[in-house]
N, C-alpha and C positions, 0 to 999 in steps of 0.2 A: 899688815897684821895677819899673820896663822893662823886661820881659825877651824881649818877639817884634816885630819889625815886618813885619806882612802884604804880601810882594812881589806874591803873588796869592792872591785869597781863597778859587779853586775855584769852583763852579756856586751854593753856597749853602750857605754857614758862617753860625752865629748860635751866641750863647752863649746853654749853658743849666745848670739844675743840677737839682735833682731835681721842683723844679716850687713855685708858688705856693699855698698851699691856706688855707684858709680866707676866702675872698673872691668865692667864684662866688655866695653870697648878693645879693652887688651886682652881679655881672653879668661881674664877672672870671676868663677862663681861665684853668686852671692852668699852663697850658703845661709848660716841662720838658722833657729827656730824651728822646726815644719809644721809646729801648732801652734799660731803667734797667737792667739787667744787666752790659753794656756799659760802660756809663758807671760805675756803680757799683765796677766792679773795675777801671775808670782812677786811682781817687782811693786806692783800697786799695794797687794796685802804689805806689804814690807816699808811701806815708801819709798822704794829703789826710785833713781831715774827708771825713764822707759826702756831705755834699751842697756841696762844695767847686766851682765853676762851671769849667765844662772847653767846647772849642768841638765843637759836632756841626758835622759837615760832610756832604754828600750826592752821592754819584755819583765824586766827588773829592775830596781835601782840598788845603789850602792850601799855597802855597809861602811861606816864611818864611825871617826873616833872625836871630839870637839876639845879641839884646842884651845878654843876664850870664849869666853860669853857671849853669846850670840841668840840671835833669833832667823829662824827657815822656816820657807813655805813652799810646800809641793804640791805643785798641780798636777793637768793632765787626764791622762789615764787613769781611772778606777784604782785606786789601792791603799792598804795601809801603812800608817810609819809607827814602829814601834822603839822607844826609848827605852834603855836599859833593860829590855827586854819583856817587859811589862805594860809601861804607858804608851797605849795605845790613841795614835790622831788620826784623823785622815787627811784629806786631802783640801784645796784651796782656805786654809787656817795659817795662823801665825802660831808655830812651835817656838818657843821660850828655851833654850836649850843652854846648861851649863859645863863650863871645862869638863874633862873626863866623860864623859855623856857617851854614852853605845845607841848608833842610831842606826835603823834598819827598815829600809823601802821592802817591803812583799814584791810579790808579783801582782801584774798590772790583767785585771779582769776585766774589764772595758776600754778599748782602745789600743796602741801600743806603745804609745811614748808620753816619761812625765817628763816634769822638769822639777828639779832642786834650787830654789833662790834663797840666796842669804843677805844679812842686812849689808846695806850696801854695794852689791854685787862682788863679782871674785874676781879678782884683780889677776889677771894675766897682760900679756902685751899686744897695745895698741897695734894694729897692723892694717892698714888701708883705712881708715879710719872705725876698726871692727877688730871685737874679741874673737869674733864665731871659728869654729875649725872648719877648716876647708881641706880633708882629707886626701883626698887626690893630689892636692898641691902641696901637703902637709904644712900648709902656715897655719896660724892665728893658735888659741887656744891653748891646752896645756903640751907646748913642743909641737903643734900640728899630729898630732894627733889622739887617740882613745886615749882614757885613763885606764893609770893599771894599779896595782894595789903598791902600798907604801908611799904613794906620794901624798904631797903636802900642796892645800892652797890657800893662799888670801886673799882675802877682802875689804873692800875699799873702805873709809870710813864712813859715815850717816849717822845725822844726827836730826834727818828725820822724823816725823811721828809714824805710827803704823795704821794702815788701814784695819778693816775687818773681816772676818772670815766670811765664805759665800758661803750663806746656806745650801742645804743639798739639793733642793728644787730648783736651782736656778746654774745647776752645774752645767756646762756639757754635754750632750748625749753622742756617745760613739758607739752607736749600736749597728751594726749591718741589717739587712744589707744597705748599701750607698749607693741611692739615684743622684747622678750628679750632671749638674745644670750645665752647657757647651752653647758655645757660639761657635757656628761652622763656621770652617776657615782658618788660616789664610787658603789652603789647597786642598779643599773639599772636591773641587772639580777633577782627582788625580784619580777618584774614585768611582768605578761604577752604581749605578741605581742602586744595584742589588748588596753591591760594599758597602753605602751610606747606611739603606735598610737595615743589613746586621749588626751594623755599628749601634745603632740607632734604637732596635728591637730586641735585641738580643743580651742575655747578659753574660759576663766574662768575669773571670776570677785572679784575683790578685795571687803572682805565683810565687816561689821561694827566692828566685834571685832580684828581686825589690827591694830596692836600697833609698838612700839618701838620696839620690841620682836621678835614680826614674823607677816607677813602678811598671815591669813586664807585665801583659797578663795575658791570659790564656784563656780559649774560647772560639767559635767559628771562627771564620778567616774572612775576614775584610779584605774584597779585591779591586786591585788598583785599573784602570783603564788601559795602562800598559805599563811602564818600568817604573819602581819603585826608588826613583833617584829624580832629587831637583839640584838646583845651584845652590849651593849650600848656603841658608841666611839664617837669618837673628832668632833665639828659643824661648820665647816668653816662658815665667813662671806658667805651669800647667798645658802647656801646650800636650798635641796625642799626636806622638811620631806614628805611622805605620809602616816598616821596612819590606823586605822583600816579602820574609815569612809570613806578611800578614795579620799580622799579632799587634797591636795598638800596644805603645808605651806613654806612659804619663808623666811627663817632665817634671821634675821637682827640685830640691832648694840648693842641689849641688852640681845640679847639671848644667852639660857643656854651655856653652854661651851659641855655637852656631851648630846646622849639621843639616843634613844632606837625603835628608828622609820626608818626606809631602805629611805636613799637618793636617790631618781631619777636620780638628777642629779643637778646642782651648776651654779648658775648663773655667767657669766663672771664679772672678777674684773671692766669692764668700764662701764658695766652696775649699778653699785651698787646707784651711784647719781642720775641714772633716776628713779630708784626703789624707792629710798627714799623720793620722791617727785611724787607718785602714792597716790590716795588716795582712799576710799571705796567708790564702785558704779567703778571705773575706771577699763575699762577691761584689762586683758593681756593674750599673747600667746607667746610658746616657740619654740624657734629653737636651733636646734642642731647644733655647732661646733666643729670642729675638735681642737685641743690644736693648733697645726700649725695657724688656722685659728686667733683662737683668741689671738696667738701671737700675729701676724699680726695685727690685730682691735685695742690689746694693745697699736703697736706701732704708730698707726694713732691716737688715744687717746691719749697720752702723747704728740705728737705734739701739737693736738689741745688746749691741757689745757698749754701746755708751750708757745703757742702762744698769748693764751690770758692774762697768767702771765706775759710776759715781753711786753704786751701793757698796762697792770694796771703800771708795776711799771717805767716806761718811766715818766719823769718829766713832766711838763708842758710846760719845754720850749718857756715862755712869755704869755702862752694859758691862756686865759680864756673861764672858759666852764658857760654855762646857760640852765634851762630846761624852755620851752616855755610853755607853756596852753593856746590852743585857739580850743574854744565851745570843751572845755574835750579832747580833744587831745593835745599829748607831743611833739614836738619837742626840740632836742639837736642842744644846739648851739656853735659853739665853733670861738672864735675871738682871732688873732692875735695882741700881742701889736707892734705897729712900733714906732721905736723911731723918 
């Protein structure tokens, strides 16, 4: 079923879903989401499956034209969506949207990347057992690669219920600067005292060539013990290559599967959503954890994103919800029906 045609695609929309896995054995990234948080509570407002394919967008999102009845929800980054150019939503809501319908993501002031889900999810081809585009390799997605304007996509069928919109309190915060939690390692020891120290003490700034791939950044120089080359092995999500220059990179959802540069050390798995919603110019610094530790942070993490999954997918229970606009500010409203 056609339900969107892209009038503009924004700076850089691609479709993704929760990521490809089982296949970096051959040399395939997983790509994916970089804020599955985000994205994951698109497909729940909606009653998608979980890993139902939704569009990330970056900096901006798309302007679109609605081809059939449908209902979207966009998370993510900070922004608004404006309908025919007046009806004004925001973000983590279920939008009710009718044929001919003019839909328009703003720019994105907290964070940098949303995502767009539609009911059902968007139906592109299966490819490794995954929507997600994997740009480098140009599979999955729409033709492997970005979206451009004029084209057309559909969506699967659902005839699920919808969840509820997340109130604003309980959103996301993607605010800079990013202390972000490492466990040293696997090749901490490639590094002198005084490398670890800066690594460790010092903060660095996300630079402009930061992609899907890995995050460059820039800042003192982290010095290695002597050359900046191992046997090339396996790149966990989040891992911190440091190469010759010095410069720490931060492995992310498109990057290689092996390579040939000494890991510092590895960003914790709950950190990975705040990361992916860092953007260049934004500064960060690193703390070390102990494994015990970041068990622990794990399991405070899982609460908190399962607290806020079983308040999306809670019914409405008679509720009607409304978003207010008065002189540019939002209020959520939510009214009891009484019989």
């Amino acid at each position: 079923m056609q339900v969107i045609k892209v009038i503009e695609s924004g700076p850089f929309t691609t479709v993704q879903d929760g990521g490809r896995y089982g296949y970096q054995r051959y040399g395939m990234a997983p790509a994916g989401a970089m804020d599955e948080v985000s994205y994951l509570l698109g497909n729940l407002i909606l009653g998608n499956e979980p890993n139902a394919a939704s569009l990330e967008f970056t900096l901006k999102g798309p302007r679109l034209e609605i081809l059939h009845d449908t209902t979207l929800a966009v998370t993510g980054g900070r922004c608004v969506v404006t309908v025919n150019g007046h009806r004004k939503y925001f973000i983590f809501e279920p939008i009710e949207v009718k044929s001919g319908d003019q839909i328009d993501i703003e720019w994105i002031t907290e964070g940098v990347r949303g995502y767009l889900a539609v009911k059902g999810g968007f139906d592109v081809p299966l490819i490794m057992q995954s929507r997600s585009t994997y740009l480098r390799g140009k599979i999955g997605g729409f033709e492997g690669r970005r979206l451009k304007g004029e084209e057309v996509l559909s969506a699967l069928q659902s005839n699920n219920s919808l969840g509820r919109a997340l109130t604003e309190e309980r959103w996301p915060s993607y605010l800079p600067p990013f202390e972000i939690d490492v466990i040293m390692g696997p090749q901490a020891d490639f590094f002198t005292e005084e490398g670890v120290n800066t690594f460790l003490n010092e903060t660095f700034q996300i630079s402009e060539s930061a992609d899907r791939m890995g995050y460059r950044l820039t800042g003192p120089e982290v010095v290695h013990v002597d050359k900046a080359d191992i046997i090339s092995d396996g790149i966990p999500l989040g891992a911190i290559q440091v190469p010759g220059h010095k410069q720490p990179i931060i492995m992310m959802k498109d990057r290689q599967t092996t390579g040939g540069y000494p890991k510092i050390a590895t960003a914790a798995s709950y950190e990975i959503y705040r990361l992916g919603q860092a953007k260049p110019g934004d500064q960060l610094s690193f703390r070390s954890v102990s494994l015990d530790q970041a068990k622990e942070k794990k399991n405070h993490y899982n609460k908190w994103f399962q607290g806020l999954t079983e308040y999306v997918s809670q019914r409405d229970q008679g509720e009607k919800h409304f978003r207010l606009f008065v002189d540019d500010k939002s209020y959520y409203v939510s009214i009891k029906e009484i019989d």
